[in-house]
N, C-alpha and C positions, 0 to 999 in steps of 0.2 A: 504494500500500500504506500502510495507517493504521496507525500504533507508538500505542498506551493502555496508560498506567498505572495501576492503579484502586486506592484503598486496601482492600482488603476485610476483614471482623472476624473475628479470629480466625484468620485465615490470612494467607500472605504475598502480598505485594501483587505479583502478576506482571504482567511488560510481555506485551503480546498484538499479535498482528500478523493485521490484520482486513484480508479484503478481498472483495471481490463481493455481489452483492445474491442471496436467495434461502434455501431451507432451510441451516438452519446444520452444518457440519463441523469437528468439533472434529478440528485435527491434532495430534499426541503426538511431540514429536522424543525421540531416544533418547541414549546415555552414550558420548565428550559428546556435545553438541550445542545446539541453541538452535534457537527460532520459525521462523531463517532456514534452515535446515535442511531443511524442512519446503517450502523454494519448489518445488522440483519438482514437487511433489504441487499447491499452492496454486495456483501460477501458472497452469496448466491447468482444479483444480476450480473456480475463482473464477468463471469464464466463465459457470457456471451456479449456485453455491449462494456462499453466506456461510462464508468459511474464517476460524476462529478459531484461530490457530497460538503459543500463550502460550513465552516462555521459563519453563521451569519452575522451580522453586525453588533456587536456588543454581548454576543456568545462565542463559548470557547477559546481560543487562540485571534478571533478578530477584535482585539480590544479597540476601544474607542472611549475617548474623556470626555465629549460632550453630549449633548439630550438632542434624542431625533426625534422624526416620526416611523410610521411604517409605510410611508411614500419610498422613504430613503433605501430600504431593504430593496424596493427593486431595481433605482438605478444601482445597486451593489450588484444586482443577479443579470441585469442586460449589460452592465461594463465586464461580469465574470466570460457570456457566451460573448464579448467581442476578445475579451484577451484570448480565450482558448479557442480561438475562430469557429464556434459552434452556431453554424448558420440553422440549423433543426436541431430540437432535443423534444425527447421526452419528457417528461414532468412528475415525477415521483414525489408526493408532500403528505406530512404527516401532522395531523391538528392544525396549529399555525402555518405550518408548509403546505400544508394543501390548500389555504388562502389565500399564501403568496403564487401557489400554482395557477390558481382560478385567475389571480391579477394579471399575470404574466400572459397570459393564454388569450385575457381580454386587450393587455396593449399590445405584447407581441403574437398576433395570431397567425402570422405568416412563419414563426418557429417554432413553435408550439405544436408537435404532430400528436397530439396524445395528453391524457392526462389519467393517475394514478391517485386516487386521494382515499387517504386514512385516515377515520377519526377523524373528520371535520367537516364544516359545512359553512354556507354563504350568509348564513344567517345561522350564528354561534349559539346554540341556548346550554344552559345546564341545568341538574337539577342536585346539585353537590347540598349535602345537609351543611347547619352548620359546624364548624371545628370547633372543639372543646381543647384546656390546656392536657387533657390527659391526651387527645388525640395527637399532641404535638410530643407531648414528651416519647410515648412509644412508638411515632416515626423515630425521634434522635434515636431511641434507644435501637431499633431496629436497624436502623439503617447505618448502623455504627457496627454491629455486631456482626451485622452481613457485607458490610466492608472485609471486616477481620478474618473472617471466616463464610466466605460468601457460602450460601444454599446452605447453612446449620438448621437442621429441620427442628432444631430445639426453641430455635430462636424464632424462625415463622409462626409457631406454635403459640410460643408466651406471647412475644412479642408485634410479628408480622402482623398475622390477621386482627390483632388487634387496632394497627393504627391508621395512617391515612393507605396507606398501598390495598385497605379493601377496599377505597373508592378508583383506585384503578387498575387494582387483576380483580377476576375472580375466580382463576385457577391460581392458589398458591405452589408452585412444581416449582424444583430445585433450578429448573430450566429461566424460567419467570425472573428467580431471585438472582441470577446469576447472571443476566443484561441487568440489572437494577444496579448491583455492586460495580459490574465494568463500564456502563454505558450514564445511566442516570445519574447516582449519584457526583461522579465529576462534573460533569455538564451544570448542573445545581450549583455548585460553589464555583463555576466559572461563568454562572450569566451574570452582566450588570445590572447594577439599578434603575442605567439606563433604557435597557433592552424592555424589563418590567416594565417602568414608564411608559414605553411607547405603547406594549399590546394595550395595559391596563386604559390606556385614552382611547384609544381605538375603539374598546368594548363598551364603555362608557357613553360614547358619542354616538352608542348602537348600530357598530356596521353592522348593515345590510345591503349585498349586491345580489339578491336573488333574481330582480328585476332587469337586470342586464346581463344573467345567463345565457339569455337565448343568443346572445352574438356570437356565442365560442362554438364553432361546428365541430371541431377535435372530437375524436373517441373518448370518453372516458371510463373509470372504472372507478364505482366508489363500493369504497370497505367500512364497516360501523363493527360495535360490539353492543350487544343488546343492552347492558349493564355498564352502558357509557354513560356518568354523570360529568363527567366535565364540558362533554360535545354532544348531546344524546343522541339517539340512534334518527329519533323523529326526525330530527333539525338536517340530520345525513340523506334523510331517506325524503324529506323536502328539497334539499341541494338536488338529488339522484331527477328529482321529477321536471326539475326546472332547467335540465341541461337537456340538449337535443338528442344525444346520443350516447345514453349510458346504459352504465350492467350497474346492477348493485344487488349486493350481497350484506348481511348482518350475521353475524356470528349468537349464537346463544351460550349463554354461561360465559361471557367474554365483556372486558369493558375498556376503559380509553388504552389500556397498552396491549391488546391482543395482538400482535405481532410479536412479542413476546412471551404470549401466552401460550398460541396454537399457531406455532411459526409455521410448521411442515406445511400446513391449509392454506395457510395464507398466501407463499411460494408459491406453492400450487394452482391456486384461483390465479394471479399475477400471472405465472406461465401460460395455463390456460387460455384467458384471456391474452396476450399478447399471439400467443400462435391461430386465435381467431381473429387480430386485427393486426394482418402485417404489414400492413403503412404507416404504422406509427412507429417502427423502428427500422426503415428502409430510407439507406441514400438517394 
């Protein structure tokens, strides 16, 4: 796997995590998170195309000192496809990436052959309870423990199920806790306050782009988990209905991180679908 820093003009200079030879896949990790985030997806698509998985502006390795918007994210993703002269990509995005995938798709629809969206939708809802201090203490505690000792079925036990990580698995499997310890929890203590800033105004200001779905003609494929409180599965399967041309699929017993839940399936449907629409990864 290749880490690139590129300066680009006008935009901020994001680190990218490039791997496989073949048509290009831009992946979109979601809040937080960062490039690595995104391996699940990569490690598998790399096999056949060019995965381009950027930490984004004010997550991971892209550090930035001042306050944006989420305008900004996409001049960072059309200056990444001119440095890496990606005149067509695919569009892999996950929660928040799958919004910046939708964006992309509506200003650049002439490179945009495709779209992949996970856990997210055009119109964001959730239905997350509220957090308690005990829910926070047994996240630290959990997710300290599963750093140490990642997939400690002792620890899921006491501690997992008990804290916030039930509002986003609901298969706790050694598999699950083990992207949590390598993938999520770095990403977390590498997003800025900046980064929070910008979604949290976005949310705030109540995007909604359902209403200008219908201009993106692109394939796409959208994925939910039934027992998604952070994006729900509705608000996915509203997205699903208002794009011209999609598949959409829900998972049951699965919620915002099922890709790490029921990875094999998920691959799977992805593969599938791509070898039923092969213009979207065709020079």
């Amino acid at each position: 796997m290749g880490s690139h820093s590129y300066p680009t003009a006008g935009a901020a200079t994001l680190n990218v995590y490039v791997q496989g030879q073949g048509f290009p896949i831009l992946a979109l990790h979601g809040h937080p998170g960062s490039g690595r985030s995104l391996s699940v997806f990569t490690n598998h698509l790399s096999r056949r195309y060019q995965t381009f998985a950027p930490d984004l502006r004010g997550y991971g390795k892209s550090r930035v000192n001042s306050n944006f918007d989420m305008q900004d994210h996409l001049n960072d993703l059309e200056a990444l496809l001119d440095r890496f002269q990606i005149e067509k990509c695919l569009v892999l995005g996950w929660s928040l990436g799958g919004i910046l995938g939708m964006e992309l798709a509506l200003r650049l629809p002439q490179r945009v052959t495709g779209l992949i969206l996970v856990a997210t939708a055009a119109r964001p809802r959730g239905n997350h309870p509220p957090i308690s201090w005990q829910d926070n203490l047994y996240t630290g505690v959990a997710a300290l423990l599963n750093c140490i000792k990642p997939s400690w079925q002792w620890n899921i036990e006491a501690f997992g199920k008990r804290s916030l990580f039930r509002y986003l698995i609901q298969q706790h499997t050694p598999m699950a806790y083990s992207y949590i310890a390598q993938d999520a929890v770095p990403a977390y203590w590498q997003t800025s306050r900046a980064a929070t800033r910008a979604l949290y105004t976005a949310i705030r200001s109540g995007y909604n782009r359902l209403t200008d779905l219908w201009q993106i003609e692109c394939p796409s494929l959208v994925l939910a988990g039934e027992q998604d409180r952070h994006i729900t599965a509705d608000s996915s399967l509203e997205t699903a209905r208002h794009l011209k041309n999609s598949q959409w699929r829900c998972y049951s017993n699965a919620a915002h991180l099922f890709p790490w839940e029921i990875t094999q399936q998920v691959l799977s449907d992805i593969d599938c679908w791509l070898d039923e629409h092969p213009q979207v990864v065709r020079f």
